[in-house]
C-alpha positions as a Python dict, from the first residue, in 0.01 Angstrom:
ca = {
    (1, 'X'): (0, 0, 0),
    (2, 'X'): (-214, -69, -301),
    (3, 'X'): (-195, -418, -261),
    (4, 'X'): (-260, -441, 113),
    (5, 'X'): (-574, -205, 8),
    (6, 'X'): (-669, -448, -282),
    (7, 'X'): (-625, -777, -89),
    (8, 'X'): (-828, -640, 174),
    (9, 'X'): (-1135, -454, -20),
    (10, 'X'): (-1105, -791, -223),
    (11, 'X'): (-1217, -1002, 118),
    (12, 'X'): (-1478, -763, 152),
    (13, 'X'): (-1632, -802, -177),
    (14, 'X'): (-1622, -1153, -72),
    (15, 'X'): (-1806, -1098, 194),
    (16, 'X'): (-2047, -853, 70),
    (17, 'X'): (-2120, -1141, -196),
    (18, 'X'): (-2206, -1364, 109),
    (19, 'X'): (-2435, -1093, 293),
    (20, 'X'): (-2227, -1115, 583),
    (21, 'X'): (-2303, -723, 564),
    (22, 'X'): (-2178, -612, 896),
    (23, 'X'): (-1825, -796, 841),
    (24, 'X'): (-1768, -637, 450),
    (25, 'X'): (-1852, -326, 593),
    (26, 'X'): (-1554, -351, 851),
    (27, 'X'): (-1329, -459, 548),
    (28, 'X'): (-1430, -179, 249),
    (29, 'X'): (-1372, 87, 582),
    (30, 'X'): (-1024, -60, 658),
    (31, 'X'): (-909, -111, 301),
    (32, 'X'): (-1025, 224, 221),
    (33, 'X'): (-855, 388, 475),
    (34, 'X'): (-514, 209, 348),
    (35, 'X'): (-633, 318, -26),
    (36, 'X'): (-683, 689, 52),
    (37, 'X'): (-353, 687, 206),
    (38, 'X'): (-188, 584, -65),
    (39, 'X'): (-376, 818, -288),
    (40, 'X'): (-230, 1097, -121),
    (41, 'X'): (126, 977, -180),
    (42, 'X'): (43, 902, -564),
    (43, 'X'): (251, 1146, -829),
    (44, 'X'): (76, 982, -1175),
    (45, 'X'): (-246, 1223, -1218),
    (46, 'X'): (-383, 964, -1453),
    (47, 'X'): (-266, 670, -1174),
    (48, 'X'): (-412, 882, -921),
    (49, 'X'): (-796, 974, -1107),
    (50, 'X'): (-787, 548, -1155),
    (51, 'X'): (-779, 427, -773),
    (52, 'X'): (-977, 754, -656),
    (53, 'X'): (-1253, 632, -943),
    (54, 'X'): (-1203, 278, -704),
    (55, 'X'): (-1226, 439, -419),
    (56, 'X'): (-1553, 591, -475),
    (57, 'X'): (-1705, 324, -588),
    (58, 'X'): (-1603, 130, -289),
    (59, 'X'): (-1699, 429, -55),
    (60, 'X'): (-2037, 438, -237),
    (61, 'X'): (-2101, 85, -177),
    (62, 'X'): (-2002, 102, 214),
    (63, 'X'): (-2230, 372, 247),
    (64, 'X'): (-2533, 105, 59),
    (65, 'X'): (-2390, -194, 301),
    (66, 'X'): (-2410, 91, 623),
    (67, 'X'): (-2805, 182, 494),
    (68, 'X'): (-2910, -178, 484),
    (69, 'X'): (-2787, -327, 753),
    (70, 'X'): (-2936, 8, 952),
    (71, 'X'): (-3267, -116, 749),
    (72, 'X'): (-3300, -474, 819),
    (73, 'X'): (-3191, -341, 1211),
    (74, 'X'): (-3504, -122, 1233),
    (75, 'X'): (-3719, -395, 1104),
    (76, 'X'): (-3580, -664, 1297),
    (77, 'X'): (-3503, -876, 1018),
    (78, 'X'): (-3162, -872, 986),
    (79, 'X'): (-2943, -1235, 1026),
    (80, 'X'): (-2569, -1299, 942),
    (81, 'X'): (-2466, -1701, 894),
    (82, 'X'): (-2109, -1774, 873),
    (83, 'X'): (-1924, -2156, 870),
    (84, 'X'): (-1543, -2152, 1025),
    (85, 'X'): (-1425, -2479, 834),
    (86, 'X'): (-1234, -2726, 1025),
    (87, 'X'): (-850, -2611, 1022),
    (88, 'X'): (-881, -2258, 905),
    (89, 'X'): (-722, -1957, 1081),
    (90, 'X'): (-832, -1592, 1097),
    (91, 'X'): (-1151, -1606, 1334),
    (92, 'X'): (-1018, -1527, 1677),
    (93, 'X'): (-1310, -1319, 1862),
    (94, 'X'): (-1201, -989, 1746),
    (95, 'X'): (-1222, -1104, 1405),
    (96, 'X'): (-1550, -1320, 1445),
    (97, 'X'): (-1764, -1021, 1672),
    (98, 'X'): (-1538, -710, 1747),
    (99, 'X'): (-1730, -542, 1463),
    (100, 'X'): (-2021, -520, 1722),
    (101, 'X'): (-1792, -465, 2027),
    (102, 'X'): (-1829, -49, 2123),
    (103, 'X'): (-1892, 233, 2342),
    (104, 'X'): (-2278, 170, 2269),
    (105, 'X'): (-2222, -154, 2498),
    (106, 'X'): (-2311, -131, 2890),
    (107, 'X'): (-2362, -507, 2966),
    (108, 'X'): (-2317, -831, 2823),
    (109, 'X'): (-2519, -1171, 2863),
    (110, 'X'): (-2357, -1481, 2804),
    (111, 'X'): (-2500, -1789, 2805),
    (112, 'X'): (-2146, -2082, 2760),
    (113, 'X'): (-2243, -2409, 2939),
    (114, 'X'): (-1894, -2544, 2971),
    (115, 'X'): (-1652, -2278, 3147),
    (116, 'X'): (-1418, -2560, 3350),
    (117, 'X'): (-1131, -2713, 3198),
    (118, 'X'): (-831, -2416, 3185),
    (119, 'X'): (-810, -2410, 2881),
    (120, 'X'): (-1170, -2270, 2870),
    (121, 'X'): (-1124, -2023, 3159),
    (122, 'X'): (-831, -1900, 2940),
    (123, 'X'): (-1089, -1820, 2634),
    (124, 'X'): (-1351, -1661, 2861),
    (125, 'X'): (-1033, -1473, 2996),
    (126, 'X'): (-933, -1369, 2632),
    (127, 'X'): (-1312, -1265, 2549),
    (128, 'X'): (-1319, -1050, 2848),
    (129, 'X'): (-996, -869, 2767),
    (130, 'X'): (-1145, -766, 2431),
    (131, 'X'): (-1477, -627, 2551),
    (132, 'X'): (-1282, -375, 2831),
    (133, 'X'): (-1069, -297, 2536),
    (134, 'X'): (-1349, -187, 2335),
    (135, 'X'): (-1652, -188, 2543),
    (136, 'X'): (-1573, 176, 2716),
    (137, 'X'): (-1922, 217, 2877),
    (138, 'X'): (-1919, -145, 2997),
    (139, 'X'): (-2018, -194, 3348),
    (140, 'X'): (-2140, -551, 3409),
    (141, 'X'): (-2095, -935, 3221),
    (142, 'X'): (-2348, -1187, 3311),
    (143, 'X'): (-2232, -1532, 3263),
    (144, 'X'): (-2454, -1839, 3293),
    (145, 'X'): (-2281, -2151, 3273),
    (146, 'X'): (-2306, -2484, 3433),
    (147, 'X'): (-2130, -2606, 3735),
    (148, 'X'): (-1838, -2813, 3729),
    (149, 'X'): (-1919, -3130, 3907),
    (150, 'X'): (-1590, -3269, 3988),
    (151, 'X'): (-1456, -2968, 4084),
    (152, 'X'): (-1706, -2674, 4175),
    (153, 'X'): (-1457, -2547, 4430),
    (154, 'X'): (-1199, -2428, 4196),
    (155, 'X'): (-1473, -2294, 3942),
    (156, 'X'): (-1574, -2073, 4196),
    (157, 'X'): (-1228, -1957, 4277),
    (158, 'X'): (-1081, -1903, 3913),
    (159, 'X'): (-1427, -1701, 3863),
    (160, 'X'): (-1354, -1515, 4191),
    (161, 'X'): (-1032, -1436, 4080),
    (162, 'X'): (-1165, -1277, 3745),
    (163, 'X'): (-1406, -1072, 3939),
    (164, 'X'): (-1182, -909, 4149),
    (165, 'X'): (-958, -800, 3769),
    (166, 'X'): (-1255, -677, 3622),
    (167, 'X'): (-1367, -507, 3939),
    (168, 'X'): (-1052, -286, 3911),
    (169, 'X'): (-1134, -171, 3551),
    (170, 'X'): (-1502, -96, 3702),
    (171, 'X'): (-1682, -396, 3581),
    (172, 'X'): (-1881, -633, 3788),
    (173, 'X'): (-1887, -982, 3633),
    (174, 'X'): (-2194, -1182, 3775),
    (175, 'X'): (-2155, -1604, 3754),
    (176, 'X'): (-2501, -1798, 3830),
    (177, 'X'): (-2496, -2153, 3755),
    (178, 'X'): (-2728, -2379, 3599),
    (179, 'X'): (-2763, -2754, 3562),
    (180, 'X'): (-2986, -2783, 3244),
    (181, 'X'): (-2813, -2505, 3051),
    (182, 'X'): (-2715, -2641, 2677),
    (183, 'X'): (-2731, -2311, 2444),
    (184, 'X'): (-2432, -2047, 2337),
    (185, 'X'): (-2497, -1739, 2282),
    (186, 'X'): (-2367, -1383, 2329),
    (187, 'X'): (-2601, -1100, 2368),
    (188, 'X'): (-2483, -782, 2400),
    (189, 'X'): (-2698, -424, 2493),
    (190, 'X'): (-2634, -266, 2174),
    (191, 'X'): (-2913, -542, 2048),
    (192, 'X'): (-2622, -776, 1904),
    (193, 'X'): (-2694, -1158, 1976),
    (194, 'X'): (-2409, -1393, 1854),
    (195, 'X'): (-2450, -1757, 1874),
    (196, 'X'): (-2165, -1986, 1823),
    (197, 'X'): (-2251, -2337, 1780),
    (198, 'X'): (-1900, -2425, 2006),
    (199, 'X'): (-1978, -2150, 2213),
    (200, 'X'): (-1640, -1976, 2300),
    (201, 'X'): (-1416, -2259, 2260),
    (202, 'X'): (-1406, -2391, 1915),
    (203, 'X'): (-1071, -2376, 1837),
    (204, 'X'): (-830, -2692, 1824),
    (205, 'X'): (-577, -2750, 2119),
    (206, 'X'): (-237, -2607, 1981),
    (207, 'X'): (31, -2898, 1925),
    (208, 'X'): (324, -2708, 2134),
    (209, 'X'): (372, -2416, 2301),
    (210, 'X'): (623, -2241, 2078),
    (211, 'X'): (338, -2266, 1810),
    (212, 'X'): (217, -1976, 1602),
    (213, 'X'): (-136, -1959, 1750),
    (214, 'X'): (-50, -2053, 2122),
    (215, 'X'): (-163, -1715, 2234),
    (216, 'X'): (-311, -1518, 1929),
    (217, 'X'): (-629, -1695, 1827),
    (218, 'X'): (-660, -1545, 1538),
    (219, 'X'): (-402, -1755, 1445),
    (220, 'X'): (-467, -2061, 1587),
    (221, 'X'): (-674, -2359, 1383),
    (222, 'X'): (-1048, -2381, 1489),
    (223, 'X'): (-1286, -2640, 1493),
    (224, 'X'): (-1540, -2631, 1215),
    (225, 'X'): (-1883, -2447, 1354),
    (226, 'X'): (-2128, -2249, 1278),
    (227, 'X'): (-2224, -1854, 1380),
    (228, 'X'): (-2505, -1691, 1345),
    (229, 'X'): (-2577, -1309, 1434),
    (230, 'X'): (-2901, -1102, 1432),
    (231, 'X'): (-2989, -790, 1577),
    (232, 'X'): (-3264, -738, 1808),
    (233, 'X'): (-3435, -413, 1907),
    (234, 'X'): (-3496, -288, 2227),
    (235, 'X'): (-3313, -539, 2399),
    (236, 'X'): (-3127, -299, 2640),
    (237, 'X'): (-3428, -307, 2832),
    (238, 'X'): (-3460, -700, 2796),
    (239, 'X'): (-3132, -856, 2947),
    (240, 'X'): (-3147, -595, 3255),
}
């Protein structure tokens, strides 16, 4: 357990290196969580006074990370850039903006221009399995997109479809269509805005479909883009 906690506090250090803030903050809670565990299961008291000296200091730099990220929040001037390289694994959605994904979060506005191949329905499938996961108070998704000129017909259906899924679990999805639309971005209520250069499908077409990655993103290759995340106050009130 001392390794799993090391490997991960170890990506979070990483991260807090990068000021990607809101992402080593996710990491020093989870590999603390494995750390304390396996504190409690320690017999060596001079073992045990080591990794809880560790484990404070992580703890005490979480708590720094938590203060200034609430900081630069209040002051609108907080930003997180992050660059998925071209073949790398590990950034399925959860990974990339789950941090952000609560029971704070009543509606979602998404702005993806190109929701009409399958493969693409699939992700905005995927994305909206993760928000009713962890979304609890979420009651509507907005989705702008563009229309799909050789086949607007079966758009509309697949999207009808969808509606009447998330309708059961109490959420109203609302489609509108656009013909000029070009920009990505996610905004949620909580004030999180999330802008994918690829929008929600930057990941590479899997090979075969016995493939590590054919379902689980966070396994799959991506495509190399760019994110960028910044919080935005009072925007509840703005996307309504």
């Amino acid at each position: 357990m001392e390794s799993v906690a090391a490997s991960i506090l170890q990506r979070a250090v990483e991260k807090d290196k990068k000021e990607q803030y809101t992402m080593a903050l996710a990491l020093y809670q989870e590999g603390l969580k494995v750390l304390v565990d396996s504190i409690k299961e320690m017999n060596d008291p001079v073992r045990k006074k080591h990794f809880q000296t560790r484990a404070a200091q992580y703890m005490d730099r979480a708590e720094k990370i938590k203060s200034l990220i609430e900081e630069k929040k209040t002051s609108g001037k907080y930003r997180e850039h992050l660059k998925i390289e071209a073949g790398s694994v590990g950034y399925g959605y959860d990974s990339v903006f789950g941090r952000f994904l609560d029971g704070s979060v009543t509606q979602i506005h998404i702005e993806e221009p190109y929701i009409r191949a399958f493969h693409q329905f699939q992700n905005f499938l995927r994305f909206c399995e993760l928000v009713v996961q962890k979304c609890q108070s979420l009651s509507k998704i907005f989705l702008l997109t563009t229309p799909d000129p050789s086949d607007k017909a079966a758009q509309v259906s697949r999207f009808g479809e969808l509606k009447k899924s998330l309708a059961s679990r109490l959420v109203t999805l609302d489609v509108k269509f656009s013909d000029t639309l070009h920009d990505r971005q996610i905004v949620l209520s909580n004030g999180w805005v999330i802008k994918i250069g690829r929008g929600l499908d930057y990941f590479k077409p899997p090979e075969g479909k016995l493939l590590l990655g054919y379902f689980d993103l966070e396994l799959r290759p991506c495509l190399e883009t760019i994110v960028d995340i910044f919080h935005k106050s009072q925007l509840q009130e703005n996307i309504k």
